[in-house]
KOLKOLMAR-985779 format. One record per residue (C-alpha): y negated, x negated, z negated. Coordinates in steps of 0.02 Angstrom, whole numbers, padded with zeros to 5 digits, always signed. Example, Ala and Ser with C-alpha at 12.3 -4.5 7.8 and 13.67 -1.06 7.14 Angstrom:
<nodes>
+00225-00615-00390;+00053-00684-00357;
</nodes>
This chain:
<nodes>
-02069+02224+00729;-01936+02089+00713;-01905+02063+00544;-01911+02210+00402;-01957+02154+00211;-01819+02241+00104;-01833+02087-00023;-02003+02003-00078;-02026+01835-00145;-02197+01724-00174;-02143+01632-00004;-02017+01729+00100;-01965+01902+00112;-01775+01948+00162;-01746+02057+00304;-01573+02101+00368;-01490+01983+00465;-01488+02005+00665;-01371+01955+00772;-01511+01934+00889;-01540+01781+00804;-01377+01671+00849;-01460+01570+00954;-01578+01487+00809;-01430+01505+00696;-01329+01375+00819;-01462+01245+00851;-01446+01259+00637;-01294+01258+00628;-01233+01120+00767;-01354+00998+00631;-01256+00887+00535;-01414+00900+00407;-01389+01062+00398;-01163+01074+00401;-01148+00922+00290;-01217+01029+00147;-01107+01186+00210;-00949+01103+00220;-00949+01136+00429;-00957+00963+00509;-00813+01011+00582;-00873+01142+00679;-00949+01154+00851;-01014+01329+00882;-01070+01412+01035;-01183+01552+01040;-01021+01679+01084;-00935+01606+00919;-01097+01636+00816;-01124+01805+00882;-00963+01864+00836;-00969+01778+00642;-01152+01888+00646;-01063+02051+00709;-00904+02037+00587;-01007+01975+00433;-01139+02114+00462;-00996+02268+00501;-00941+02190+00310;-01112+02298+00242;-01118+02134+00130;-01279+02106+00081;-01343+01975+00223;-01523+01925+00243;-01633+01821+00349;-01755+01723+00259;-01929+01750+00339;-02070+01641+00298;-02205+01750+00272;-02359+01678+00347;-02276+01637+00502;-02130+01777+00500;-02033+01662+00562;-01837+01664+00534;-01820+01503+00426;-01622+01526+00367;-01501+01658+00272;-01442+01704+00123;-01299+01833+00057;-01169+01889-00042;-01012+01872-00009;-00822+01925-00055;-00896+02077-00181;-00765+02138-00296;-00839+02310-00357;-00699+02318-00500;-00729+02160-00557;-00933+02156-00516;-00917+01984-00465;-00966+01902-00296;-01017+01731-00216;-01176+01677-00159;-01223+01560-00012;-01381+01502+00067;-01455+01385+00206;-01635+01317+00252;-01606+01302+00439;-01779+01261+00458;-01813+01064+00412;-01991+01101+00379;-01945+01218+00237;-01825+01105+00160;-01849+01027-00021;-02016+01135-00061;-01922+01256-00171;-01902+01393-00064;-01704+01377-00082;-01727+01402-00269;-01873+01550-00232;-01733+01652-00125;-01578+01614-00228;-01683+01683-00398;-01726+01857-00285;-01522+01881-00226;-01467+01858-00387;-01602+01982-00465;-01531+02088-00320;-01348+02051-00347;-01384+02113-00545;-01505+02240-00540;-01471+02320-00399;-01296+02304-00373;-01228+02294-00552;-01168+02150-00552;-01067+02048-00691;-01040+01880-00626;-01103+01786-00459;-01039+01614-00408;-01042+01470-00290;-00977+01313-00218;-01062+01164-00170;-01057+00973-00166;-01053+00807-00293;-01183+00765-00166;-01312+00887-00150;-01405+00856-00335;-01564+00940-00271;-01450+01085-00241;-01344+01089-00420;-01527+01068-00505;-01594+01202-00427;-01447+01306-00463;-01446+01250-00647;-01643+01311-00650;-01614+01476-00607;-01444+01472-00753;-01316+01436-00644;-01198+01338-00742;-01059+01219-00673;-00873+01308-00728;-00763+01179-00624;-00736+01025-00487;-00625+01024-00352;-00597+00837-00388;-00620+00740-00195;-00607+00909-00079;-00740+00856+00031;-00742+00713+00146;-00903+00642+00226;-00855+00468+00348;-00740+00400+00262;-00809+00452+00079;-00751+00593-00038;-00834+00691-00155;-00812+00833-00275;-00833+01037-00254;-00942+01089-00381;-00907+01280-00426;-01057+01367-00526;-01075+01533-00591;-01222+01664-00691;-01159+01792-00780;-01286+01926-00806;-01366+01910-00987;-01369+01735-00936;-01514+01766-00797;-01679+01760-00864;-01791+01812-00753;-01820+01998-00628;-01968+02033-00525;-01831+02183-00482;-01840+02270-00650;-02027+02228-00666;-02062+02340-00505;-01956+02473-00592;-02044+02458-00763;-02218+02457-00661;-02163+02619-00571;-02109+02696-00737;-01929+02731-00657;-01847+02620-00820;-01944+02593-00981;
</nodes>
């Protein structure tokens, strides 16, 4: 078997990550529809450099998934958190749909509503934020749905061609997130009441 369900949604499942998988991850990730929305135009990466951000992200034990469509199991992008401060119980989130014919169906929104569940219920945490771009509106909606909530700007940080535009830092804090499939499993196994 491929790909292992540790995380269910109505969709996609989450597996761990593989770095078996760098080669789908740079076709991905050499897309300027995909880098745009990252921040990583920039970058030109090669199936060595990939291989080795899979290896060190993965020796990290951060919580890093590949998100698996589940009528075709196929690997359709990734999601994680990132930069966990137990003291604190904060950490950032990111996410990519690799896979264009996933893209702008709501599956982005499905899988970042299961990691946070995760990142509170399972993981205790406090606080989880992100950063993303003036640009992507579909994105900051999405992320506003779920109770993200926009805390800040980095006015002009970003540069697309010859335009600029703003990083848009959001955060949840827990008794802000409404909704977990996590704690209904453990209410349905009798585990919490």
């Amino acid at each position: 078997m491929r790909y292992v369900k540790k995380l269910e949604a109505k969709r996609v499942y989450l597996s761990p990550a593989r770095v078996e998988d760098a080669d789908l991850y740079i076709t991905w990730l050499n897309d300027p529809e995909v880098t745009n929305f990252l921040g990583a135009s920039h970058n030109t990466l090669t199936f060595l450099n990939e291989k080795k951000m899979l290896e060190e992200i993965l020796s990290k034990k951060d919580p890093f998934f590949a998100i698996i469509d589940k009528q075709s199991d196929k690997l359709i992008g990734n999601v994680g958190l990132f930069n966990i401060d137990r003291l604190s119980q904060k950490s950032e989130i990111g996410i990519f749909i690799g896979n264009k014919d996933f893209r702008n169906k709501g599956i982005g929104q499905e899988v970042m509503t299961l990691m946070v569940d995760y990142g509170f219920n399972i993981l205790n945490l406090h606080s989880i934020y992100l950063n993303t771009y003036s640009f992507n509106e579909r994105a900051i909606a999405a992320y506003k749905k779920i109770g993200f909530k926009e805390v800040g700007r980095l006015r002009e940080s970003y540069q697309v061609g010859r335009k600029y535009f703003d990083t848009v830092i959001m955060d949840i804090l827990y008794h802000e997130f409404k909704s977990s499939s996590i704690l209904d499993t453990l209410k349905k196994q009798k585990i919490i009441h």
